[in-house]
N, C-alpha and C positions, 0 to 999 in steps of 0.2 A: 562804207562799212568799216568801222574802226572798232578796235574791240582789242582788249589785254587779258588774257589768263596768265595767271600764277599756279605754279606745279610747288606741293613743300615733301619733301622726302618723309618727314615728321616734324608734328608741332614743334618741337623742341629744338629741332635743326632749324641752320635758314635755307632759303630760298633758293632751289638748285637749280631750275629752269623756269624762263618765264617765257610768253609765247603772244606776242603781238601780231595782230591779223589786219591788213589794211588791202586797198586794191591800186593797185598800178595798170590804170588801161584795162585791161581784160583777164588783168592777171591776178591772184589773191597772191600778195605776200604773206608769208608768219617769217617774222623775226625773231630768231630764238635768241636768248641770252642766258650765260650760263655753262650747268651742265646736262647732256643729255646721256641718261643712263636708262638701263633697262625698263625700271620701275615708269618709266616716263612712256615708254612705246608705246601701251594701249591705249592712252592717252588723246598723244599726238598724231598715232594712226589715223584717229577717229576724227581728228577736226581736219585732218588734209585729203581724207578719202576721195570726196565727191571731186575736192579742184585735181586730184592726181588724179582720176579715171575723166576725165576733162582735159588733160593735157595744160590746165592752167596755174598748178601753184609755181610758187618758189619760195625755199629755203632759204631765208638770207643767215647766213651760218659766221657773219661777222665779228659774233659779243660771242659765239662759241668759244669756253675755254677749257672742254674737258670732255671727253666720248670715252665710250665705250664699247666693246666688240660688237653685241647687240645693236647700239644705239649705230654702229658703220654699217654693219648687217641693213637696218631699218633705211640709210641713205642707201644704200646701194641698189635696195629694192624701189625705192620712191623714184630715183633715177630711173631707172629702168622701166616704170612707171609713167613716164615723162614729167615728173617734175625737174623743175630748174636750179641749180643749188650756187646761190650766190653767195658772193668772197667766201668760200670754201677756202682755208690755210693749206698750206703745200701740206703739211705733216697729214692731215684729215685726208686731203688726197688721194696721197699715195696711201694709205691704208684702206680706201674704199677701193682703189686700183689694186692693192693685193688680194683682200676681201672677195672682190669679184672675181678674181683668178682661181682664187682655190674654191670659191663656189661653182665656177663651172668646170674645175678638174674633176673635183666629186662629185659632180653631177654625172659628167663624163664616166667614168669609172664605176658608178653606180648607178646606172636609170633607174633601175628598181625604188630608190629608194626617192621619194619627195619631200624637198622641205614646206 
């Protein structure tokens, strides 16, 4: 199963994320290339749901060259999720590593409150 979606912010702009879905063994890859911003999450939620509640996708996050708060938000949870995130850049990293620390201070601090 091979398969390419292109994501365009608007006709007029170019091409900010694109999203390649292939299988590796047992595993679905998407290779994203690009950027992943907000406007892209419901998106790409929606094509990795089934292999992340399966414990089987991975994130190849290699041709990544731009995030977003959101868009670290959306890895951190997918992580967490059991997907896999492949060549992840140190800089991406450490910012799903922060990401995730102050989501769980504020969660901490605040049960009441759900995201």
């Amino acid at each position: 199963m091979a398969g390419a979606l292109h994501l365009f912010q608007a006709a007029a702009k170019p091409m900010t994320l694109r999203i390649q879905k292939s299988n590796d063994g047992d595993r679905v890859v998407f290779k994203l290339t690009g950027r992943i911003q907000g406007d892209h999450l419901s998106a790409l939620r929606a094509l990795v749901a089934a292999e992340v509640l399966n414990h089987n996708a991975v994130l190849d996050l290699k041709e990544i060259k731009l995030v977003n708060r959101e868009a670290v938000r959306f890895l951190v949870q997918a992580e967490a999720n059991g997907a896999i995130l492949r060549h992840c850049s140190p800089f991406i990293r450490e910012w799903i590593v922060q990401e995730r620390n102050a989501m769980r201070r504020s969660r901490a601090e605040h049960p009441e409150v759900q995201e």
